[in-house]
C-alpha positions in Angstrom: 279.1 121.5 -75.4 279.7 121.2 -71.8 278.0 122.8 -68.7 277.6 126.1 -68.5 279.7 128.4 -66.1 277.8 131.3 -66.8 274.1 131.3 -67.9 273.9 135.2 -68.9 275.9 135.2 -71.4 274.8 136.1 -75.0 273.8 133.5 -77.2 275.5 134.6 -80.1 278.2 133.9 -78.9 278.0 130.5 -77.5 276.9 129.1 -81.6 273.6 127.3 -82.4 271.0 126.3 -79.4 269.3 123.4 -81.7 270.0 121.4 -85.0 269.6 123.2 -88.3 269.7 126.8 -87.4 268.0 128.6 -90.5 265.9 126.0 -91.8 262.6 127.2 -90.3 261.4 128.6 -93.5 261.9 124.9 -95.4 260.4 123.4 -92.9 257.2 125.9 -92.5 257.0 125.2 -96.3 256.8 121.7 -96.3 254.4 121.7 -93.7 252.5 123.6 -95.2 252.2 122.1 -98.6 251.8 118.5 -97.0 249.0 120.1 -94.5 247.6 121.3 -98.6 247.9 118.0 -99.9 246.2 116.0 -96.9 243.0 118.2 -97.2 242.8 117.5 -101.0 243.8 113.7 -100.5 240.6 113.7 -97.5 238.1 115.8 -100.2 239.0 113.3 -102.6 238.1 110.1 -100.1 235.1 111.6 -98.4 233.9 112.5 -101.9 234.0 108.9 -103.1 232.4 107.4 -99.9 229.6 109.8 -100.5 229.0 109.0 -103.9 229.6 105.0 -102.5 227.0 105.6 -100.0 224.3 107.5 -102.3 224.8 105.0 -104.9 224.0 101.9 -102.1 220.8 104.0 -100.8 219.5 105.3 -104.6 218.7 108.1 -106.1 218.9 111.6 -104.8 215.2 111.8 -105.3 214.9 108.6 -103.4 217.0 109.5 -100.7 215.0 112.8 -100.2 211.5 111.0 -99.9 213.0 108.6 -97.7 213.9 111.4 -95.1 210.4 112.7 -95.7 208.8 109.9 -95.1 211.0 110.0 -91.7 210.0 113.1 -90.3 
């Protein structure tokens, strides 16, 4: 691809503007499914620090009459 003489031509006819023309759809898909996945992988993580943290401090019932011994 060269310069461009004219700049209102059609661009139908002058091919493909970027890489992979018609691939939008795979891509959309596999962002999608990886957005999927990192929301499951950071449930799964925050899930066991929470049950790592609640473990360190007690009980639930522990833990509740600590914060209402707080207030």
């Amino acid at each position: 691809m060269g310069p461009f003489d004219n700049w209102l031509k059609d661009l139908a006819d002058i091919g493909p503007i970027y890489p992979l023309v018609g691939s939008e759809g795979i891509w959309v898909a596999v962002v999608a499914l990886f957005w999927i996945w990192w929301h499951m992988a950071q449930i799964r993580i925050e899930s066991q620090l929470d049950m790592e943290q609640i473990e360190a401090i007690g009980e639930l019932e522990d833990l509740y009459e600590t914060f209402s011994e707080d207030s």
